[in-house]
Gaussian input, Z-matrix of N, CA and C with variables (Angstrom, degrees):
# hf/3-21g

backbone

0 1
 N
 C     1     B1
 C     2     B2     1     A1
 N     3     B3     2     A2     1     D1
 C     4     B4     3     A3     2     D2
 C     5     B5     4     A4     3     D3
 N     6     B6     5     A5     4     D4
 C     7     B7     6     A6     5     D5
 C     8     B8     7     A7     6     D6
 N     9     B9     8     A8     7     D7
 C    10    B10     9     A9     8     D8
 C    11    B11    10    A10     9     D9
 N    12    B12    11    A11    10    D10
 C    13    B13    12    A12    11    D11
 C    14    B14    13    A13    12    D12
 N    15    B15    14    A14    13    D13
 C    16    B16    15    A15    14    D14
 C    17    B17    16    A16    15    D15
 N    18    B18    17    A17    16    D16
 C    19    B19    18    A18    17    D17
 C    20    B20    19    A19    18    D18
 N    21    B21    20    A20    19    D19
 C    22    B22    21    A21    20    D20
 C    23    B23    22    A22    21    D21
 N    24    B24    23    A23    22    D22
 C    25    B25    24    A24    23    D23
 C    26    B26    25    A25    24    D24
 N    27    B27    26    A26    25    D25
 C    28    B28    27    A27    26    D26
 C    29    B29    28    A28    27    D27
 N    30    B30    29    A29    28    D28
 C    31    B31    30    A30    29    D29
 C    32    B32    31    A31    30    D30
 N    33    B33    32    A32    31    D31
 C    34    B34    33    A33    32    D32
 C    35    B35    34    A34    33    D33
 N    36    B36    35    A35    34    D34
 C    37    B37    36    A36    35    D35
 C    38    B38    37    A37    36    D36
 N    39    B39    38    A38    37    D37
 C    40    B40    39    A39    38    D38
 C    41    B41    40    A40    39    D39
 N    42    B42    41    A41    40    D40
 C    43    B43    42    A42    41    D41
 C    44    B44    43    A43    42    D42
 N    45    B45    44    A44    43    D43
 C    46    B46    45    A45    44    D44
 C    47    B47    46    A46    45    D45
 N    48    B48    47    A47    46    D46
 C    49    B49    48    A48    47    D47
 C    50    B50    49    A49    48    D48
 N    51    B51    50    A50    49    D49
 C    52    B52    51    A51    50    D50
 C    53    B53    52    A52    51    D51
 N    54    B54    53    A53    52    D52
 C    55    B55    54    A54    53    D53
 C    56    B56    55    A55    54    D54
 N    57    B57    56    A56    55    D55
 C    58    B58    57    A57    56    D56
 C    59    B59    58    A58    57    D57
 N    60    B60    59    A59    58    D58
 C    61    B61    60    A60    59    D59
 C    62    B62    61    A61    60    D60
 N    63    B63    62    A62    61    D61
 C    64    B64    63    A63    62    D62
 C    65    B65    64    A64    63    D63
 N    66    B66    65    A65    64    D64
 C    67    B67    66    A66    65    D65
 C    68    B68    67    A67    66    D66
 N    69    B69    68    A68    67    D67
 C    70    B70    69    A69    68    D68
 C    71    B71    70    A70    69    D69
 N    72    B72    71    A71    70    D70
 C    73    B73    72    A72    71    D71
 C    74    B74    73    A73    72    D72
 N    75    B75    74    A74    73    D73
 C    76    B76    75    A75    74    D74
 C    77    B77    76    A76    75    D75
 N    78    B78    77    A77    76    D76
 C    79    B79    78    A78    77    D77
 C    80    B80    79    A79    78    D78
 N    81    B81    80    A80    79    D79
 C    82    B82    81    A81    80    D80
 C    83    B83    82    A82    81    D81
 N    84    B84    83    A83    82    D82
 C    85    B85    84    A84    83    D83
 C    86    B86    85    A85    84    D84
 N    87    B87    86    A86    85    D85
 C    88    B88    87    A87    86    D86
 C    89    B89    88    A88    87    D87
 N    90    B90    89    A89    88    D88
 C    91    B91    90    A90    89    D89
 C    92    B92    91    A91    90    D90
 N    93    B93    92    A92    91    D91
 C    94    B94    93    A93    92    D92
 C    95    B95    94    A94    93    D93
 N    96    B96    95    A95    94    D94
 C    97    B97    96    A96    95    D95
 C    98    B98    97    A97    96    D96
 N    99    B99    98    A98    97    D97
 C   100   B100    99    A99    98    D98
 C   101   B101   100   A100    99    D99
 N   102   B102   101   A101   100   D100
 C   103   B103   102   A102   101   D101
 C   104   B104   103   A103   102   D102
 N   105   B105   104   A104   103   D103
 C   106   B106   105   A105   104   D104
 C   107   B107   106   A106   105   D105
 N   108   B108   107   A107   106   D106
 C   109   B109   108   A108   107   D107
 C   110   B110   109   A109   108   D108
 N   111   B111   110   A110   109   D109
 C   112   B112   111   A111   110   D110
 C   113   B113   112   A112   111   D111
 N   114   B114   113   A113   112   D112
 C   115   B115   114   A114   113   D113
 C   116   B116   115   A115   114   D114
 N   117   B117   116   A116   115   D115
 C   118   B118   117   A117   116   D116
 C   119   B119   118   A118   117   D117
 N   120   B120   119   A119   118   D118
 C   121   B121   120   A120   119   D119
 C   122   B122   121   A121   120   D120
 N   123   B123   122   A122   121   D121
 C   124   B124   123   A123   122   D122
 C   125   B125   124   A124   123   D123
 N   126   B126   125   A125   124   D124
 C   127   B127   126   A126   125   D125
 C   128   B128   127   A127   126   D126
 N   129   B129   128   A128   127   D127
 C   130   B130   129   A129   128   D128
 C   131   B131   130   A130   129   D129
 N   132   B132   131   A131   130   D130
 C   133   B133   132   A132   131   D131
 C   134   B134   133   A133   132   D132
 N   135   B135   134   A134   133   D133
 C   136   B136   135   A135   134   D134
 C   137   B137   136   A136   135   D135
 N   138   B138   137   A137   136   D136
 C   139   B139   138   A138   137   D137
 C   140   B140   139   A139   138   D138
 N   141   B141   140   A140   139   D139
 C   142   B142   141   A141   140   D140
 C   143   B143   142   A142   141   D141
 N   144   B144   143   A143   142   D142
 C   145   B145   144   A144   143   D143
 C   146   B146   145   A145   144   D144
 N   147   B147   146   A146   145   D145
 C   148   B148   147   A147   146   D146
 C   149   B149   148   A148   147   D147
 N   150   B150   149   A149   148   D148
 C   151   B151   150   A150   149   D149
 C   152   B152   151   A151   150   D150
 N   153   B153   152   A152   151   D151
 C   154   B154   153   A153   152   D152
 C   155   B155   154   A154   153   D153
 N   156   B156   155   A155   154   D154
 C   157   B157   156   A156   155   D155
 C   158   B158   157   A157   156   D156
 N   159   B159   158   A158   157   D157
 C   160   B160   159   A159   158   D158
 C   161   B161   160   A160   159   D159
 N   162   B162   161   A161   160   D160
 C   163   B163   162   A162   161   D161
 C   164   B164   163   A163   162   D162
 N   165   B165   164   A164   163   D163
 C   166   B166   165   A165   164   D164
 C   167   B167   166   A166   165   D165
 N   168   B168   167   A167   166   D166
 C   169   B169   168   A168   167   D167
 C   170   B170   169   A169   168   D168
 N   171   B171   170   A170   169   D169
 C   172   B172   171   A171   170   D170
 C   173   B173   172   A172   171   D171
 N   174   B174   173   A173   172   D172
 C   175   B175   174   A174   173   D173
 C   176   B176   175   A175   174   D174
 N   177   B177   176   A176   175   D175
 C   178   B178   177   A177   176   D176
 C   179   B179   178   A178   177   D177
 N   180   B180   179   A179   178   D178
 C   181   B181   180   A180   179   D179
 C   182   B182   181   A181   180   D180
 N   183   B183   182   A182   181   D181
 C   184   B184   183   A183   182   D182
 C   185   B185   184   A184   183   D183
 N   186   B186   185   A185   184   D184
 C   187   B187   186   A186   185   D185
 C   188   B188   187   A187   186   D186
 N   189   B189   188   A188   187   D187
 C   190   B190   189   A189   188   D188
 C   191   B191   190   A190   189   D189
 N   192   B192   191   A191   190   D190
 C   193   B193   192   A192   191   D191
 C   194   B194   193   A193   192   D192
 N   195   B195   194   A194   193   D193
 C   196   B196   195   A195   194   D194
 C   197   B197   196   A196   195   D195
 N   198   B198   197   A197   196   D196
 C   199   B199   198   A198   197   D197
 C   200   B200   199   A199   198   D198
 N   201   B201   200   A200   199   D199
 C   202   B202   201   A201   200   D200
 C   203   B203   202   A202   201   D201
 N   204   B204   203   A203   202   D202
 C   205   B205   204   A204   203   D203
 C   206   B206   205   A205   204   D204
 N   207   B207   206   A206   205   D205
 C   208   B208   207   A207   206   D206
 C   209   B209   208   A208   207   D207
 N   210   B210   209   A209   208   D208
 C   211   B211   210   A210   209   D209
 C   212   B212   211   A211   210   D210
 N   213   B213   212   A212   211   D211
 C   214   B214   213   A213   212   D212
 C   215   B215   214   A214   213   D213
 N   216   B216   215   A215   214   D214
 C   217   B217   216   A216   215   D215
 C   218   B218   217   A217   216   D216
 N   219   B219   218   A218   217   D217
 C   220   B220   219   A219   218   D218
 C   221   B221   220   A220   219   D219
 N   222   B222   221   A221   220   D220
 C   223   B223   222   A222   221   D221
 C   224   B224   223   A223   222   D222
 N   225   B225   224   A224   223   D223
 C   226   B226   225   A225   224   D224
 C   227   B227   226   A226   225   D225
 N   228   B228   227   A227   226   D226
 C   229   B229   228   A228   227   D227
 C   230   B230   229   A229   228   D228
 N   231   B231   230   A230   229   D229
 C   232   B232   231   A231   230   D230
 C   233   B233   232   A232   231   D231
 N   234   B234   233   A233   232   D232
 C   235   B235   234   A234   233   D233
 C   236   B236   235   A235   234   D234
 N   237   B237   236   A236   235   D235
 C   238   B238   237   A237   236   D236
 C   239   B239   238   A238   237   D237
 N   240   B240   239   A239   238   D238
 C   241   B241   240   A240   239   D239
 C   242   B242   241   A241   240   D240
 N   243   B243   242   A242   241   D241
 C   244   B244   243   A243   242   D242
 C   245   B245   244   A244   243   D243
 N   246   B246   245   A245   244   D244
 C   247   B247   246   A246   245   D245
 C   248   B248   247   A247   246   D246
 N   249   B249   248   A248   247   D247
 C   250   B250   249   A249   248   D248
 C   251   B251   250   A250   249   D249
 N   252   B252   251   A251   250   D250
 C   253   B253   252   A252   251   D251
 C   254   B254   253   A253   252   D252
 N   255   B255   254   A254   253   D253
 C   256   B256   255   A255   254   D254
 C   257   B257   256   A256   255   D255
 N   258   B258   257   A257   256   D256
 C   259   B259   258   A258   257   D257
 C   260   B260   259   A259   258   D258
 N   261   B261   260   A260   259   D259
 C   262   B262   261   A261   260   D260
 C   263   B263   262   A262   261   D261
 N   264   B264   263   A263   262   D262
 C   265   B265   264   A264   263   D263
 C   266   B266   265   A265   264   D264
 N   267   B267   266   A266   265   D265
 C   268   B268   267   A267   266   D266
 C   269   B269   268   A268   267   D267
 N   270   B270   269   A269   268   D268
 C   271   B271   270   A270   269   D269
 C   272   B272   271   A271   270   D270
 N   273   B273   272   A272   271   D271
 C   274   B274   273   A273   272   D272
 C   275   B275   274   A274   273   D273
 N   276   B276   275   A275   274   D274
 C   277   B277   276   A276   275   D275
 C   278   B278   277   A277   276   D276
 N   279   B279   278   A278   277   D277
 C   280   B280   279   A279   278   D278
 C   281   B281   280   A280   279   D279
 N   282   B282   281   A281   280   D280
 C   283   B283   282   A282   281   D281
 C   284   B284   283   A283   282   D282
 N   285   B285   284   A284   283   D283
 C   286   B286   285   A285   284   D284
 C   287   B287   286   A286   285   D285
 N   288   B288   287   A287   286   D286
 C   289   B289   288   A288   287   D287
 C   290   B290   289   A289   288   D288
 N   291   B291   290   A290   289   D289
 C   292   B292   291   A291   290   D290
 C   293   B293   292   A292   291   D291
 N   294   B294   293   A293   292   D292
 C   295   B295   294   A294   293   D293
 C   296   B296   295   A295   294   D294
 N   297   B297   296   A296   295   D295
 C   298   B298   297   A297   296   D296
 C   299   B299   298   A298   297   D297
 N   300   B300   299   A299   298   D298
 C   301   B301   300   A300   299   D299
 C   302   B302   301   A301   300   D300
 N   303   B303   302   A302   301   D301
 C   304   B304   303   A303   302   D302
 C   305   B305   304   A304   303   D303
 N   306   B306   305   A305   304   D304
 C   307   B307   306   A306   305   D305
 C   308   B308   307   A307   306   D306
 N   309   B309   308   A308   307   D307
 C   310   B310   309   A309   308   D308
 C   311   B311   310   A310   309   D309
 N   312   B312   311   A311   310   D310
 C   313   B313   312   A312   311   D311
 C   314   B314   313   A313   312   D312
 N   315   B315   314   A314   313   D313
 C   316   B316   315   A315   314   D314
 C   317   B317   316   A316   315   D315
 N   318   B318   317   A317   316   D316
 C   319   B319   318   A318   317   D317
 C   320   B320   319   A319   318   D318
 N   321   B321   320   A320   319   D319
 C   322   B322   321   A321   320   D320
 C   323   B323   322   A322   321   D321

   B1=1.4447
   B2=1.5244
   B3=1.2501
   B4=1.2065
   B5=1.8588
   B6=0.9836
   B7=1.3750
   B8=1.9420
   B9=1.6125
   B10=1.2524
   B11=2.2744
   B12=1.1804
   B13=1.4900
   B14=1.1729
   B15=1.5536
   B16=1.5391
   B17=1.4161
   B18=1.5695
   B19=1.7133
   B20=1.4004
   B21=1.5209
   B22=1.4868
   B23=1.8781
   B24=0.6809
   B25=1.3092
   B26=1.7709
   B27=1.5234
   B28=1.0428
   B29=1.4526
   B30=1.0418
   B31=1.7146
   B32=1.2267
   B33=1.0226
   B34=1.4086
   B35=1.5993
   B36=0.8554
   B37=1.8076
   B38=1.3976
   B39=1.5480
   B40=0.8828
   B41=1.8112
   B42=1.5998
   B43=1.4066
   B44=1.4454
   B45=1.5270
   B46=1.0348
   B47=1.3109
   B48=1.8173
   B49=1.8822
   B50=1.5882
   B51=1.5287
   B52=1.2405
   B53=1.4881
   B54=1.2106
   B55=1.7059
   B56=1.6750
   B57=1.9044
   B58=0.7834
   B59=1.5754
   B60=1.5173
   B61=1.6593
   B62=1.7642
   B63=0.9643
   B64=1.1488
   B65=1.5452
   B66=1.3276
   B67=1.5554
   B68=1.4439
   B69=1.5126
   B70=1.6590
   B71=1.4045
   B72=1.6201
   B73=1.7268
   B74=1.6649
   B75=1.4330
   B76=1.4619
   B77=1.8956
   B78=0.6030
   B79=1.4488
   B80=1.8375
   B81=1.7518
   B82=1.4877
   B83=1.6313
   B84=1.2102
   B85=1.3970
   B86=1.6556
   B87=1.3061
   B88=1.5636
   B89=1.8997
   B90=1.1765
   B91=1.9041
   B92=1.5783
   B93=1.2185
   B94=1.7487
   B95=1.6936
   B96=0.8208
   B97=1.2084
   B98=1.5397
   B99=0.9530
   B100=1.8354
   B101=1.2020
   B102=1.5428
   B103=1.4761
   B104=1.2583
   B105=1.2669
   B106=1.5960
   B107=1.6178
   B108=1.3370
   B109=1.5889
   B110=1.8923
   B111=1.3590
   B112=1.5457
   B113=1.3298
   B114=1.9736
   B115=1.2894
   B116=1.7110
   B117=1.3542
   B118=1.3826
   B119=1.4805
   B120=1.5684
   B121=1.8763
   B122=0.5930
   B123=1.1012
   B124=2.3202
   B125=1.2196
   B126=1.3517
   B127=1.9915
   B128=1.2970
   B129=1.1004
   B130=1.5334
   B131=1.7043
   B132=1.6300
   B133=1.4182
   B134=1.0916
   B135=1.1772
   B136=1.7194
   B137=1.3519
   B138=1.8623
   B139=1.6997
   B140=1.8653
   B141=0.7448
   B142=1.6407
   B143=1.8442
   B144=1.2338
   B145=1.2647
   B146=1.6224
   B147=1.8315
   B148=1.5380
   B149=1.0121
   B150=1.2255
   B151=1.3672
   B152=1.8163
   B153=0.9815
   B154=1.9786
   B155=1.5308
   B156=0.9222
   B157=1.5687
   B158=1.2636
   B159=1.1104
   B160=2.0365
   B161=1.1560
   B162=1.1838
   B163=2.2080
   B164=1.2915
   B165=1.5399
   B166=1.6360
   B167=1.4567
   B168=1.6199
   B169=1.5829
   B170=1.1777
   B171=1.4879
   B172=1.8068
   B173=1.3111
   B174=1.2439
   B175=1.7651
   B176=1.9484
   B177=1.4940
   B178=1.4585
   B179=1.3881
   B180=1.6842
   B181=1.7774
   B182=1.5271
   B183=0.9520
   B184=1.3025
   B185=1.2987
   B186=1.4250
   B187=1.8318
   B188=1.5864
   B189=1.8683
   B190=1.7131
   B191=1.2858
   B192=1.0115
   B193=1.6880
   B194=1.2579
   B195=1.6417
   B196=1.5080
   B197=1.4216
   B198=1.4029
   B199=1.6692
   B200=1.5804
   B201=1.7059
   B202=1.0012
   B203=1.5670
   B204=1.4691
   B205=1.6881
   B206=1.5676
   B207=1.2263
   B208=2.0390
   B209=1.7386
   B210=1.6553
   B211=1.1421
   B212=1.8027
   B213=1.3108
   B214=1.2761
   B215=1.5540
   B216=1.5522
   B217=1.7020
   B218=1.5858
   B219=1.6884
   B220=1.5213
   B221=1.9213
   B222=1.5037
   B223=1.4273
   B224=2.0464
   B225=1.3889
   B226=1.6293
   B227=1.3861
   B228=1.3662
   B229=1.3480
   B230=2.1319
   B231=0.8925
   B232=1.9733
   B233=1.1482
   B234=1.6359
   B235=1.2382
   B236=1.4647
   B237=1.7706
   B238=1.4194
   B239=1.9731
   B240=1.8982
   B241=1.5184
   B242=1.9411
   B243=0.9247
   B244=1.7954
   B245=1.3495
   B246=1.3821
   B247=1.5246
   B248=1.6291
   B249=1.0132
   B250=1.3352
   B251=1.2175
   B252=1.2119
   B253=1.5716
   B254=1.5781
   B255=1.2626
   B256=0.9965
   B257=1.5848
   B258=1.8251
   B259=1.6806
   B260=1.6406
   B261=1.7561
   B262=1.6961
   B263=1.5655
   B264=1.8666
   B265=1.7247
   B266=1.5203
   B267=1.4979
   B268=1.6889
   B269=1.1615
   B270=1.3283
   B271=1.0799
   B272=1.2696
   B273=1.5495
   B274=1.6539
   B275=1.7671
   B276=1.6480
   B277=1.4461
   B278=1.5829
   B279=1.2685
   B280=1.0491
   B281=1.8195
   B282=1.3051
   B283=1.3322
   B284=1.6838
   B285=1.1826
   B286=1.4044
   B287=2.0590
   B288=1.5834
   B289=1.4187
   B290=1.1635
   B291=1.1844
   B292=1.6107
   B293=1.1483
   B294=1.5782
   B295=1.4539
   B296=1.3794
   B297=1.0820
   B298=1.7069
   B299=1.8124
   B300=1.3921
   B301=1.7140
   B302=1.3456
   B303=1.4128
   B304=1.0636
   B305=2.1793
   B306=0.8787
   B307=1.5246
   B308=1.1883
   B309=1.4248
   B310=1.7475
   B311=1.5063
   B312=1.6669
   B313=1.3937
   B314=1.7760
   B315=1.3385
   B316=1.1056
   B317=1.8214
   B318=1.1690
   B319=1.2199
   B320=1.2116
   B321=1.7753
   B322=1.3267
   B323=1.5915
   A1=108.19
   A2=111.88
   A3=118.32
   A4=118.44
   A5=155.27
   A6=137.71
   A7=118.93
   A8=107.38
   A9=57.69
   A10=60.91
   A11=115.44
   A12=127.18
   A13=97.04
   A14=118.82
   A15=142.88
   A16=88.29
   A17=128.35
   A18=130.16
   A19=109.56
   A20=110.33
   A21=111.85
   A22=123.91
   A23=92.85
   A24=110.60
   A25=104.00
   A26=126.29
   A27=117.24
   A28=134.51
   A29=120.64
   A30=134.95
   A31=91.34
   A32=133.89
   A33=147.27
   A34=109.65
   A35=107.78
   A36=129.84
   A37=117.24
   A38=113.17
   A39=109.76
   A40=130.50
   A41=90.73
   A42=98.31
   A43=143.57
   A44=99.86
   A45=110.84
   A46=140.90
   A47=99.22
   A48=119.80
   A49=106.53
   A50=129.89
   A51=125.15
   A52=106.99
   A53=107.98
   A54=113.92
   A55=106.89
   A56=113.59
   A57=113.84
   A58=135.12
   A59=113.77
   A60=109.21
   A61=86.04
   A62=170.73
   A63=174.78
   A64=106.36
   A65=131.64
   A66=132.00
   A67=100.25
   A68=144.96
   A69=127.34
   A70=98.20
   A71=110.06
   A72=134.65
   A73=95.68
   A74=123.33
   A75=138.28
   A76=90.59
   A77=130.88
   A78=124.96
   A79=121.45
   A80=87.89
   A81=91.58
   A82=102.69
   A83=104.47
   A84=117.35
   A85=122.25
   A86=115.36
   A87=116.22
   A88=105.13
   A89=119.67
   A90=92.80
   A91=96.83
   A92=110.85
   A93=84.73
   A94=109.29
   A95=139.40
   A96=145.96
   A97=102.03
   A98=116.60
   A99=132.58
   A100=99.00
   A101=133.93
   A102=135.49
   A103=95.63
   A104=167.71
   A105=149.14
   A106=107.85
   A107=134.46
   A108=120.25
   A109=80.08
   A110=125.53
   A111=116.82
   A112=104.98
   A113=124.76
   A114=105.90
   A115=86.33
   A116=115.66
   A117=142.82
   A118=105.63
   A119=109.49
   A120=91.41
   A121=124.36
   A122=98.98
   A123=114.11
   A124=129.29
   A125=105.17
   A126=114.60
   A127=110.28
   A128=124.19
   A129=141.32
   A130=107.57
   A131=98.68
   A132=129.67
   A133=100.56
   A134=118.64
   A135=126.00
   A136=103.50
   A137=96.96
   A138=117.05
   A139=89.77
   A140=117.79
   A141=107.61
   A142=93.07
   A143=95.36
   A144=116.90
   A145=111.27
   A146=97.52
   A147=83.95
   A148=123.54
   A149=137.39
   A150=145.50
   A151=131.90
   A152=117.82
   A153=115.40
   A154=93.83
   A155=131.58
   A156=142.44
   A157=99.32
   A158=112.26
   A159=136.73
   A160=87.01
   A161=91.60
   A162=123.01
   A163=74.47
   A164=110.34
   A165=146.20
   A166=107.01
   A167=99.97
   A168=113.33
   A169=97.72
   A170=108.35
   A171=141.23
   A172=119.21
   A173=114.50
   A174=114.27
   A175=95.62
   A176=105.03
   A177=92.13
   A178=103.52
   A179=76.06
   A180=112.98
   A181=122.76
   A182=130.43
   A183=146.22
   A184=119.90
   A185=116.08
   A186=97.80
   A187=91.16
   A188=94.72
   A189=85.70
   A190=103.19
   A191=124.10
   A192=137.84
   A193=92.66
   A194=117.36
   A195=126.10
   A196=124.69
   A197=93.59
   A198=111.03
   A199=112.17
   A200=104.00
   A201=114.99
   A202=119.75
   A203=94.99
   A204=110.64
   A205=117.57
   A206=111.43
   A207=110.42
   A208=86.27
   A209=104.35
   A210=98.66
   A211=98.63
   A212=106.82
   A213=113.45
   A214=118.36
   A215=105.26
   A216=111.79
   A217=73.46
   A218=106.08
   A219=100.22
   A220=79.12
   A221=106.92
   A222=119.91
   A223=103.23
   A224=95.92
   A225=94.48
   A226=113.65
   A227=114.06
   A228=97.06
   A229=101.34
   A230=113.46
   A231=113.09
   A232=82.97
   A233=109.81
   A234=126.29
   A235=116.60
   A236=113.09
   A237=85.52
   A238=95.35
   A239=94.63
   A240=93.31
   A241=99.53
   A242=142.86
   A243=142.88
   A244=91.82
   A245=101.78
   A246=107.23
   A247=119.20
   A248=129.84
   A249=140.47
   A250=111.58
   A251=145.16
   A252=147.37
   A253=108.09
   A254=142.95
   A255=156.48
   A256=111.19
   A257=98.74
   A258=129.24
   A259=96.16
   A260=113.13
   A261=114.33
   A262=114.88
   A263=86.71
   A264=93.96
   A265=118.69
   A266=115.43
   A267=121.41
   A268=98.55
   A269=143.04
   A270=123.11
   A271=132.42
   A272=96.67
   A273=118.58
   A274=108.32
   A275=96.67
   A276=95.78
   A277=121.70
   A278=140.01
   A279=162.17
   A280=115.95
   A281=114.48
   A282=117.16
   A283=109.59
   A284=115.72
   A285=141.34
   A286=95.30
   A287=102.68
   A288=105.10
   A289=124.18
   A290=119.67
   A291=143.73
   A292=108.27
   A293=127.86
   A294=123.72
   A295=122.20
   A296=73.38
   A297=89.23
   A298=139.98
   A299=89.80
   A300=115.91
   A301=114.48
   A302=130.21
   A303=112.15
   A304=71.13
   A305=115.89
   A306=112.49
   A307=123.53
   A308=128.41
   A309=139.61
   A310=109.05
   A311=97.80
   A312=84.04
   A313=105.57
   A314=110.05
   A315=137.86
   A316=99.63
   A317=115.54
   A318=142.50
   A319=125.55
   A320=118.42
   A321=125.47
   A322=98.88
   D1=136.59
   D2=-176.80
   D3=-106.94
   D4=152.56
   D5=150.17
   D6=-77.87
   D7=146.75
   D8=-159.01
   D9=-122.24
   D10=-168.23
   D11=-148.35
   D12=-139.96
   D13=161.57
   D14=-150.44
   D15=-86.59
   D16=-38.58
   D17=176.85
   D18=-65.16
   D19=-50.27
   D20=164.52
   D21=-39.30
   D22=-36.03
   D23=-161.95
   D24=-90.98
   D25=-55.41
   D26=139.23
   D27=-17.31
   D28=-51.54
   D29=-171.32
   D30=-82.03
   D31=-81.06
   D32=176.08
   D33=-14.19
   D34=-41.70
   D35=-175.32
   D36=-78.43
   D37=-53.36
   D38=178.86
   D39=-97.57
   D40=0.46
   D41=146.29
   D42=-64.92
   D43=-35.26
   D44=166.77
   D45=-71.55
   D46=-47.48
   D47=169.75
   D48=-77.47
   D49=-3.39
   D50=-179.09
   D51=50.42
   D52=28.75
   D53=156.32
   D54=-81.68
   D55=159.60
   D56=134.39
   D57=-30.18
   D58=138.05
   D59=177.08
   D60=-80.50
   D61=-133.10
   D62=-53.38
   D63=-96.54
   D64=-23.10
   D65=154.45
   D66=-86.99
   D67=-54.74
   D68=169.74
   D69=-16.28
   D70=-87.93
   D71=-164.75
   D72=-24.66
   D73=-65.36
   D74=-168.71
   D75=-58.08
   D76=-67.17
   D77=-170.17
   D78=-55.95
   D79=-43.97
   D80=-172.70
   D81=-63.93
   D82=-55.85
   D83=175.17
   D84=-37.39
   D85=-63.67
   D86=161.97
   D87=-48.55
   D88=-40.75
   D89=-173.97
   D90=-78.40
   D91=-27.83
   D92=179.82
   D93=-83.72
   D94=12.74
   D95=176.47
   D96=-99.04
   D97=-46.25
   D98=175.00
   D99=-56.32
   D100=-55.09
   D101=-163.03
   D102=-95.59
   D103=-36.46
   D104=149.51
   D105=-48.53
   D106=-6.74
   D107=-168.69
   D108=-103.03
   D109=-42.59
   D110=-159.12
   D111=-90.89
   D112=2.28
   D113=-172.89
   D114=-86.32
   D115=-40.75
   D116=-175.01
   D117=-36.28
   D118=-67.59
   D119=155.87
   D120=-100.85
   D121=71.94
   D122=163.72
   D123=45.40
   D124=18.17
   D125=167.92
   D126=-69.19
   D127=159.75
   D128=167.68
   D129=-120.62
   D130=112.84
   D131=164.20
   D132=-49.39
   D133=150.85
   D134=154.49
   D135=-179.07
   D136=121.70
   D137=-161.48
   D138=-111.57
   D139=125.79
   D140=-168.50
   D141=-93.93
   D142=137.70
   D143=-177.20
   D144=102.10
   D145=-42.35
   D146=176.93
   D147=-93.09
   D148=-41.36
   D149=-164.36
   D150=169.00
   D151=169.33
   D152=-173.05
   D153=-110.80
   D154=146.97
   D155=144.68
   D156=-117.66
   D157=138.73
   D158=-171.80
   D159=-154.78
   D160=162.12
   D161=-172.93
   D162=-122.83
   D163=140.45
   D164=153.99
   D165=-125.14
   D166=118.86
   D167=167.99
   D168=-94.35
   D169=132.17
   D170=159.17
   D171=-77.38
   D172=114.10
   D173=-170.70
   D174=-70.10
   D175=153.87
   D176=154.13
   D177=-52.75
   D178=169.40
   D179=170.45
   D180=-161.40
   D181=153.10
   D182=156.98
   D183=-54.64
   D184=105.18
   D185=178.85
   D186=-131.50
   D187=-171.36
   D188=175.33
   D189=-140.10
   D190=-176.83
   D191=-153.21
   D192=-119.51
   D193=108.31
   D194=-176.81
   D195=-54.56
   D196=-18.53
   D197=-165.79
   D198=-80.05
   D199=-57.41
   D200=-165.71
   D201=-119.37
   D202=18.01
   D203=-178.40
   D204=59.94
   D205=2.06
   D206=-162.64
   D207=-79.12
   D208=148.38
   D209=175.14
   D210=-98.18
   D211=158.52
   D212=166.19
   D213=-136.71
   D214=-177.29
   D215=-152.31
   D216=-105.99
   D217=140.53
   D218=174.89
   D219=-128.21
   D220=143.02
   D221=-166.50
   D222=-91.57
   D223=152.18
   D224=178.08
   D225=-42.06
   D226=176.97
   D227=166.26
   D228=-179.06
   D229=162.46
   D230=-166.07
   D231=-118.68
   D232=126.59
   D233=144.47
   D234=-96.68
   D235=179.57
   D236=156.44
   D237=-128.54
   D238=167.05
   D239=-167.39
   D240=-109.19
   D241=134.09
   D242=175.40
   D243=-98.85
   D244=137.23
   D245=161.09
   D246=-136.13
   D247=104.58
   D248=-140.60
   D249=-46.14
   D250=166.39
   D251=177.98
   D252=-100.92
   D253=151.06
   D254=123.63
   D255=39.85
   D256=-88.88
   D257=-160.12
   D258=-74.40
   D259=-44.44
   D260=173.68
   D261=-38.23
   D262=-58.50
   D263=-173.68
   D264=-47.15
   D265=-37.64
   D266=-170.11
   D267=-85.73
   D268=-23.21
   D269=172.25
   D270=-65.03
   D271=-43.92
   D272=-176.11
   D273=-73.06
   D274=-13.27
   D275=167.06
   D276=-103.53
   D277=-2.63
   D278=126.35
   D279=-41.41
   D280=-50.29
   D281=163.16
   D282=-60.03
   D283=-60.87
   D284=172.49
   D285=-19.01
   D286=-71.25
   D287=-168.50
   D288=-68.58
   D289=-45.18
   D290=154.67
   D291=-31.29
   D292=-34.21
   D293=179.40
   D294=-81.64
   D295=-44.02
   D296=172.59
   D297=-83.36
   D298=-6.41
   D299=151.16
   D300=-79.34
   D301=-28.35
   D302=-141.60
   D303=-113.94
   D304=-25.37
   D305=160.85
   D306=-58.62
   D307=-31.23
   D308=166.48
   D309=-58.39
   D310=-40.84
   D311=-155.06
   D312=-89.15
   D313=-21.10
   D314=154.16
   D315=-20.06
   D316=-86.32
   D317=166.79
   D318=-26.86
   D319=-37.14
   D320=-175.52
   D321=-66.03

């Protein structure tokens, strides 16, 4: 497994759409800029096939400090939660088998 990066991904893009990489960058950049402004007021994304992004607010809580046992006040706080789409899931399960065939045979 590799990681792969927002430049990666750029290139990647505009290899494909035969765009400029410098209009990709401008585009990719505006939807992720689009999806941090609507998780921010509390909309819920939802790309069908790929996946939901929702904001979940965390009530405080009480936790404790592993080190030194003191408990402390930990303050609310918004995450956000993805929950995979449909076509993601089969893929990643299709990748999933494929990997692991090709590890058997690996093996023989």
């Amino acid at each position: 497994m590799r990681t792969i990066t927002k430049r990666d991904l750029v290139q990647l893009i505009a290899e494909k759409t035969n765009v400029q990489q410098q209009k990709a960058k401008e585009v990719i950049q505006g939807f992720l800029d689009e999806i941090i402004t609507e998780l921010a007021n509390g909309n819920r994304l939802e790309f069908r096939d790929f996946g939901v992004f929702e904001p979940r607010k965390k009530a405080p809580r009480l936790a404790r400090n592993p080190r030194t046992g003191e408990k402390i006040q930990v303050p609310n706080k918004v995450t956000v939660k993805f929950k995979a789409g449909r076509l993601m899931k089969e893929k990643l399960q299709d990748a999933e088998v494929s990997e692991s065939d090709n590890e058997s045979q690996a093996a023989s």
